[in-house]
C-alpha positions, -999 to +999 in steps of 0.1 A: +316+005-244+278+012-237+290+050-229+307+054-266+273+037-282+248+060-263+257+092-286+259+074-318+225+058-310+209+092-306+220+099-335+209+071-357+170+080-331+169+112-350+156+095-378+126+076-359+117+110-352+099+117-384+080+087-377+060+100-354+037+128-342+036+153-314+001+149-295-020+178-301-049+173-279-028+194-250-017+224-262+013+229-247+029+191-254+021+204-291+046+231-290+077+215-282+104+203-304+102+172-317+139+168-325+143+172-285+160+135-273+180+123-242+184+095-224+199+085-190+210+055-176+211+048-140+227+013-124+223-002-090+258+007-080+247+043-084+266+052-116+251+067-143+255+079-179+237+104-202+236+114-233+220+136-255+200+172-240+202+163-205+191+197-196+155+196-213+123+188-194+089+175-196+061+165-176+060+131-159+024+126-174+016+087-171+054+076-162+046+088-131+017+062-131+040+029-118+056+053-088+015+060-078+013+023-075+051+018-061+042+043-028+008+034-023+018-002-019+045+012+005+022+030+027-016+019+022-009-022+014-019-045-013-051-050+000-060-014-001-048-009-038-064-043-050-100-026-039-095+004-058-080-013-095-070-050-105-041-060-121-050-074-156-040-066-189-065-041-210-073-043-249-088-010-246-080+023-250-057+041-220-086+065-212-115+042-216-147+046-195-142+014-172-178-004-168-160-017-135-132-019-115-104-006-136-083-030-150-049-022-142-032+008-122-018+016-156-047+033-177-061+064-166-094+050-149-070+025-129-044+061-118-073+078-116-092+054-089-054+053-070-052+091-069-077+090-050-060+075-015-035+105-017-048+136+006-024+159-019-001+158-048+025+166-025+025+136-006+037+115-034+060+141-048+078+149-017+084+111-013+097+106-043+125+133-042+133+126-009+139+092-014+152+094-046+174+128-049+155+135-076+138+176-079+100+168-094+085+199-094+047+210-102+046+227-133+015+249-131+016+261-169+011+224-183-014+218-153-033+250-168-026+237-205-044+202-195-071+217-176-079+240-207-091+206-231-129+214-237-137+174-238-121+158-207-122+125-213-108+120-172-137+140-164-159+116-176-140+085-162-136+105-123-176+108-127-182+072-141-157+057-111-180+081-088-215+064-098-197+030-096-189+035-057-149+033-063-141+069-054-156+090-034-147+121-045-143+121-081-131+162-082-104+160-053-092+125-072-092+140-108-076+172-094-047+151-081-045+131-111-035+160-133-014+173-105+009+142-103+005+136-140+025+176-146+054+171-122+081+179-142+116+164-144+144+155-169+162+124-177+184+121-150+154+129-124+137+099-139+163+075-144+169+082-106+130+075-093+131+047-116+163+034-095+135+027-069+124+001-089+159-014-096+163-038-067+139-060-067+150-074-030+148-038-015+108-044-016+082-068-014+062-046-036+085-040-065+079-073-087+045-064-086+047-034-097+072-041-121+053-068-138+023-045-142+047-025-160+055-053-184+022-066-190+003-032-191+027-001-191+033+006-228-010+016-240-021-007-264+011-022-276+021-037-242+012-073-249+039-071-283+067-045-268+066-076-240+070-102-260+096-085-284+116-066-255+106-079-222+116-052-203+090-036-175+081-005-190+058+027-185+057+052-216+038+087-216+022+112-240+048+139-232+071+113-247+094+099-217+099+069-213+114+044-183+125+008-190+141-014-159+164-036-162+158-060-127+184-057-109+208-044-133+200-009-139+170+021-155+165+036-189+152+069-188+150+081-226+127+115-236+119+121-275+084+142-275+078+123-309+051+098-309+040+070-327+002+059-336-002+041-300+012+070-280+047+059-271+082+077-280+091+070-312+131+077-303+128+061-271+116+028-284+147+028-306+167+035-276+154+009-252+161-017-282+194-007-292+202-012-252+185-048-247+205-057-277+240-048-268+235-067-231+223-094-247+254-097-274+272-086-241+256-119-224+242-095-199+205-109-207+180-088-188+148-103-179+126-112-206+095-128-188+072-112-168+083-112-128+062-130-106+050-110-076 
């Protein structure tokens, strides 16, 4: 049974650990331990299973990037969120100055641009527990922590989608950027957000977003991790990671350890070992992108 696996697949993650590398450019995602891992596993009918240290947090950093999109569509509509960012694939870098509209809602310039709609952090935040359950919470030490880097890169992109005439305010929209970027949460507070994206029938909005996820939601290596897992994805520098199985059910992993592209080592493993046991299962999750 997929509960008896979960533990002994942690186990065998521990040694994907040492594959990887705690970011350093924010101080305080440098100081955690990288031997931290859990995962979480939430299904439409509402059950869920854990394993590992349910009890640690992190901040949401960019897995809280596909929810920006998810509400946004809710409340502004398409047309509002395809003036701000587009929905194509990038080959560049997460936090590249965009020359443009940004490319997808995914990469920083693209969150950054969609952060800018939302009046306050708390809008998004408050929406997402109440319609989750979940208890995101603002965690003002990592806010300080990412506010301290001397070069900020999303400095330089709020400014740059400023002179381009996309945002209007490029401090207020960076300022809520970081804000939603550090709420914090554990496992089972993201598996349950990401049950928001589980039925695909309960919005119009949510194949759209979850295809973004596929196509763009894993940095650099989103094109591959497609192709080889197929499952809508978003993955962060504090190391979470969500996958969604459509209509089937969320994987919420956290291991702080990262590989050379900026996604969880561990988690990768996870998400893997899971898409492999439903498919020898017969339980074959979706493994092309979902048309919107």
């Amino acid at each position: 049974m997929l509960a008896d696996q979960l533990p002994q697949w942690l186990e065998l993650s521990l040694q994907e650990v040492y594959k990887g590398k705690l970011p350093s450019y924010i101080p305080l995602l440098a100081q955690v331990d990288p031997r931290t891992i859990a995962i979480a596993m939430q299904f439409i009918d509402g059950n869920c299973l854990m394993a590992g240290d349910a009890t640690a947090t992190f901040p949401l950093m960019s897995a809280i990037k596909p929810f920006l999109l998810l509400y946004l569509l809710e409340n502004f509509g398409r047309e509002a969120v395809s003036k701000m960012v587009d929905a194509e694939p990038s080959a560049e870098a997460f936090n590249a100055i965009p020359d443009g509209k940004p490319k997808n809602p995914m990469i920083n310039s693209g969150a950054i641009a969609l952060s800018s709609l939302l009046t306050s952090s708390e809008n998004l935040q408050n929406w997402l527990n109440e319609r989750s359950g979940a208890n995101l919470i603002l965690d003002f030490s990592m806010l300080t922590s990412v506010r301290s880097i001397p070069n900020r890169r999303n400095l330089a992109i709020a400014s740059q989608l400023t002179s381009l005439g996309i945002v209007s305010n490029s401090r207020q929209a960076l300022k809520i950027y970081e804000e939603i970027c550090c709420l914090r949460s554990n496992v089972q507070d993201l598996a349950k957000i990401g049950a928001l994206l589980i039925d695909t029938k309960r919005s119009p909005h949510i194949p759209m977003v979850l295809e973004i996820m596929l196509r763009c939601g894993m940095y650099e290596g989103s094109a591959a991790f497609a192709q080889d897992v197929g499952l809508a994805s978003k993955s962060s520098v504090s190391g979470a990671l969500l996958s969604i199985i459509p209509d089937r059910a969320v994987i919420a992993c956290y291991s702080p350890a990262l590989d050379a592209i900026g996604n969880s080592v561990a988690g990768l493993f996870l998400v893997r070992q899971i898409k492999n046991y439903m498919l020898e299962l017969g339980h074959e999750a979706s493994t092309s992108p979902i048309k919107s």
